[in-house]
C-alpha positions in Angstrom: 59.3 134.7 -229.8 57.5 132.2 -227.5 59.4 132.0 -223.8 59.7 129.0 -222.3 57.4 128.5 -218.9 59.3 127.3 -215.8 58.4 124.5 -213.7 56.5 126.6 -211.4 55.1 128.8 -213.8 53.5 125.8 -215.8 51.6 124.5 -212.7 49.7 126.0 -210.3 49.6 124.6 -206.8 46.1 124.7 -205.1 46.2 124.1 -201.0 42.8 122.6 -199.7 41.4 122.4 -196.8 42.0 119.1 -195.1 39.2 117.5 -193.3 39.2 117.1 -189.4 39.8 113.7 -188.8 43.1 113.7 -190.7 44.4 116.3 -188.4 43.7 114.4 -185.6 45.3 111.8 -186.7 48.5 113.3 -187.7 48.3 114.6 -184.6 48.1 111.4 -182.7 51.0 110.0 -185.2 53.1 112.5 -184.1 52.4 112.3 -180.0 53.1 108.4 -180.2 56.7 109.6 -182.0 57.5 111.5 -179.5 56.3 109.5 -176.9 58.1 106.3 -178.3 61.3 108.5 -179.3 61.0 109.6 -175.2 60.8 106.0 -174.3 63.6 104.8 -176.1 65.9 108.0 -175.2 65.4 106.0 -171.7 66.2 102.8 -172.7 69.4 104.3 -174.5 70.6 105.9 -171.2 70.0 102.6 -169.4 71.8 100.7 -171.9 74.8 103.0 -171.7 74.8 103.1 -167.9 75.0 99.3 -168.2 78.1 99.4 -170.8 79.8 101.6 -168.4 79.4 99.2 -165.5 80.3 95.9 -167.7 83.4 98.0 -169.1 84.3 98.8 -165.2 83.5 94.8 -164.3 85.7 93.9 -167.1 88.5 96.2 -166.2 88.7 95.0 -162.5 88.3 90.9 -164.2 91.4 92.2 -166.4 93.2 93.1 -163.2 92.4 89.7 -161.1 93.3 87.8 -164.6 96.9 89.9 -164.2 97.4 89.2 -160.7 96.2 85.5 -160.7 98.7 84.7 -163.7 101.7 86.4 -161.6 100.9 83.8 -158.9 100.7 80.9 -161.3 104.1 82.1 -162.9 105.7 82.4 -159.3 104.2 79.2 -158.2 106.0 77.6 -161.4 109.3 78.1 -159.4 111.1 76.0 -157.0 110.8 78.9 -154.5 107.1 79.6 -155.2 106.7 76.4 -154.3 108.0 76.8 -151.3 106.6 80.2 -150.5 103.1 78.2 -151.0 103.4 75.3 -149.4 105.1 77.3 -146.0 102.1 79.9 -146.6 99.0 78.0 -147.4 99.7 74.3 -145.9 102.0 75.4 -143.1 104.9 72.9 -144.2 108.4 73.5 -143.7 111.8 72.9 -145.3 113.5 69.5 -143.7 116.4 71.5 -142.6 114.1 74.2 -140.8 114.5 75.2 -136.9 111.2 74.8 -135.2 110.5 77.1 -132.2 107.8 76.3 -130.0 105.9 79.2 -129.4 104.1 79.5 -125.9 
């Protein structure tokens, strides 16, 4: 009865001796990898240094977006009106008391 050979029994694998200059250039291949993997592990940290700071940015923007549209609701009211115009121009109501200050 004939057995069957296996796939690594059929062929024989034969390691040769590889000449000099392609070791040196795999080895230069893999230097510039890991220089250039190095290099852009840096740019990678810099780039997520710079999300976190837009992220923060956008947060406080978020805030002064909030507080600008309370003023701009309150200033839609006959007493924001007021409130403003007393505040920022310094006017007052007709039936308003002026005291003299010295």
């Amino acid at each position: 009865m004939a057995q069957k050979k296996g796939f690594f029994q059929k062929y024989r694998l034969v390691f040769q001796s590889s000449p000099l200059s392609l070791k040196f250039a795999l080895l230069i291949t893999i230097l510039v990898a890991v220089v250039s993997l190095s290099v852009l592990g840096g740019y990678l940290a810099n780039i997520h240094s710079q999300t976190e700071d837009l992220r923060h940015y956008a947060g406080e923007l978020e805030q002064k977006i909030d507080q600008l549209q309370d003023k701009l609701d309150q200033l839609g009211t006959v007493e924001g009106v007021k409130d403003a115009a007393s505040d920022e121009l310094g006017m007052v109501d007709k039936d308003a008391t002026i005291v003299p200050v010295q």
